[in-house]
C-alpha positions in Angstrom: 21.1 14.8 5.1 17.6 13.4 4.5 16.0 11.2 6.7 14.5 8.0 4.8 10.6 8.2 4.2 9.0 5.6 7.4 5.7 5.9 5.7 3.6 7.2 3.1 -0.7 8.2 3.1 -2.7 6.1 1.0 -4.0 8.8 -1.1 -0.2 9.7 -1.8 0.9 6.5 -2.8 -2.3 5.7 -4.7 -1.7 9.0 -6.4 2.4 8.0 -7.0 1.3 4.8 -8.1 -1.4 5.9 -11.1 -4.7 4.7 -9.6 -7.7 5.6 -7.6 -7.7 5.5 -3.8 -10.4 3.6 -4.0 -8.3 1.1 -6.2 -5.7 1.2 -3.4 -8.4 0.4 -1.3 -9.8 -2.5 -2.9 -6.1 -4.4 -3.5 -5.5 -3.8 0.5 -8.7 -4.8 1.3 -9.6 -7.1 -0.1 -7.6 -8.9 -2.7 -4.2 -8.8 -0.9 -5.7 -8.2 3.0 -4.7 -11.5 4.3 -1.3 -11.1 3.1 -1.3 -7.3 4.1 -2.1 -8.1 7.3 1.0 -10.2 8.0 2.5 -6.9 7.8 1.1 -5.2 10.3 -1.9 -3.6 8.2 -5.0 -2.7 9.0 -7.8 -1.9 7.0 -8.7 1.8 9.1 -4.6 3.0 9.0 -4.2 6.1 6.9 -1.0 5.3 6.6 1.5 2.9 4.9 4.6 1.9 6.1 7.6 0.9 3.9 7.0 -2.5 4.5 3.3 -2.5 3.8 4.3 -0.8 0.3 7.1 -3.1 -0.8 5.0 -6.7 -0.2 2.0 -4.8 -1.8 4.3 -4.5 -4.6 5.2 -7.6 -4.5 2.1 -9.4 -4.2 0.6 -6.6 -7.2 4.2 -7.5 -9.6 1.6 -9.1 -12.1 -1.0 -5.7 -12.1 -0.2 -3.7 -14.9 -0.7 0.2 -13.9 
């Protein structure tokens, strides 16, 4: 059985997702990064977690991709 995915790199997701990484970067950065950060995000991980991606997705529901 398959174990869950606990995280994701950016470049992967950014890449799953149908933008840049420096997109990515810019909505975790800076538009959403005070929101982000409530999860646990910070700006030099290379990583996200679940969480991280589902309340980016949340906050980014009104970005068309």
């Amino acid at each position: 059985m398959e174990t869950p995915l606990k995280r994701i790199g950016k470049q992967q997701y950014a890449d799953k997702i149908g933008v840049t990484e420096d997109c990515l970067r810019k909505m975790l950065n800076r538009e959403f990064f005070h929101e982000m950060k409530k999860t646990g995000y910070k700006k030099t991980q290379k990583h996200l977690t679940i969480a991280q991606i589902e309340r980016l997705e949340e906050l980014a529901v009104n970005i068309h991709l």
